[in-house]
C-alpha positions in Angstrom: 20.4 -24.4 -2.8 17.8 -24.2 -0.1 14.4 -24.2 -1.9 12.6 -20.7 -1.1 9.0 -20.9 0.4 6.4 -18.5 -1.6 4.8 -15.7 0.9 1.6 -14.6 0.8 1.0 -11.5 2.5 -0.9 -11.5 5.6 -2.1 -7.4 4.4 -4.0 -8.5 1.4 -6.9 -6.2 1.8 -10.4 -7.2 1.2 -12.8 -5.0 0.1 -14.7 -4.9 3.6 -11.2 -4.0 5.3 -11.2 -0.3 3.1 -14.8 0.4 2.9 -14.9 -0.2 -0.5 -13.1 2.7 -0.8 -9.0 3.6 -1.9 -7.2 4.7 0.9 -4.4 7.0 0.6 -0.8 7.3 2.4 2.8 8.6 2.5 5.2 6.7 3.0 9.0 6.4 2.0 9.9 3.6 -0.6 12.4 2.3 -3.1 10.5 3.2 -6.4 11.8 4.1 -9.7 15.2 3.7 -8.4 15.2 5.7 -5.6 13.9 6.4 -1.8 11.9 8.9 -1.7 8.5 9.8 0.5 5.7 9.2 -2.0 2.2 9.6 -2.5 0.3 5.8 -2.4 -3.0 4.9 -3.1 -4.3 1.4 -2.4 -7.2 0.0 -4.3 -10.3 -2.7 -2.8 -8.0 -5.5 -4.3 -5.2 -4.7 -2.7 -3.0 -3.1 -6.0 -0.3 -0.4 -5.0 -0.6 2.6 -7.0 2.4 5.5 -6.7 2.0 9.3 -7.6 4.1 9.7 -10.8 5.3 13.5 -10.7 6.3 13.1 -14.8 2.7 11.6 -15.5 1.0 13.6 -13.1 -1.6 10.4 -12.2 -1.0 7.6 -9.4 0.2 4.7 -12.0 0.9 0.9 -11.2 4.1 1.0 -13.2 6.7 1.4 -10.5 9.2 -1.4 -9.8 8.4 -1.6 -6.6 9.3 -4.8 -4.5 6.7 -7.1 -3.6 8.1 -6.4 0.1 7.5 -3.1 0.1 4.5 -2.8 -1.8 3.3 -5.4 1.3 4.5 -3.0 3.4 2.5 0.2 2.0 -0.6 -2.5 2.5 0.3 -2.8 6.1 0.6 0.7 7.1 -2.7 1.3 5.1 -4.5 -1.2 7.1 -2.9 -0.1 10.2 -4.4 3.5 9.3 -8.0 1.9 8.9 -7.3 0.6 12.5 -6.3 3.7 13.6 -9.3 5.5 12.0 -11.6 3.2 13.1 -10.9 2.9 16.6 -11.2 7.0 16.7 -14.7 6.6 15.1 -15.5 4.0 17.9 -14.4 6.8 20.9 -16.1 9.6 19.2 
């Protein structure tokens, strides 16, 4: 058995990198048991939060994988890019 290395995701987002501000997406993912398009909400320290529809609040409680809660992260930050470089040419 090979011995697994532990990853640490390059989308850990820094305060600095959100405006110290959440930052909201859709995105489809595996949570609760099924893919759906949900509601995410990423915090300053990086924590995933998913819209519950039963709860009717974003919650942390959502078996997600760490893979695709790395992956939420990403398109977040590659939102920020996006709405950054649009500040820049405006």
């Amino acid at each position: 058995m090979k011995n697994k290395k532990t990853f640490e995701s390059p989308y850990f987002l820094e305060p600095t990198d959100i405006d110290g501000t959440e930052d909201r997406i859709q995105a489809k993912a595996k949570v609760w048991g099924s893919m759906e398009v949900y509601d995410f909400i990423v915090d300053t320290t990086g924590t995933v939060y998913v819209y519950d529809d039963t709860a009717n609040y974003h919650t942390t409680c959502h078996s997600m994988s760490a893979k695709s809660q790395n992956r939420i992260r990403a398109l977040v930050v590659n939102k920020q890019k996006l709405r950054k470089k649009d500040d820049c040419t405006s």
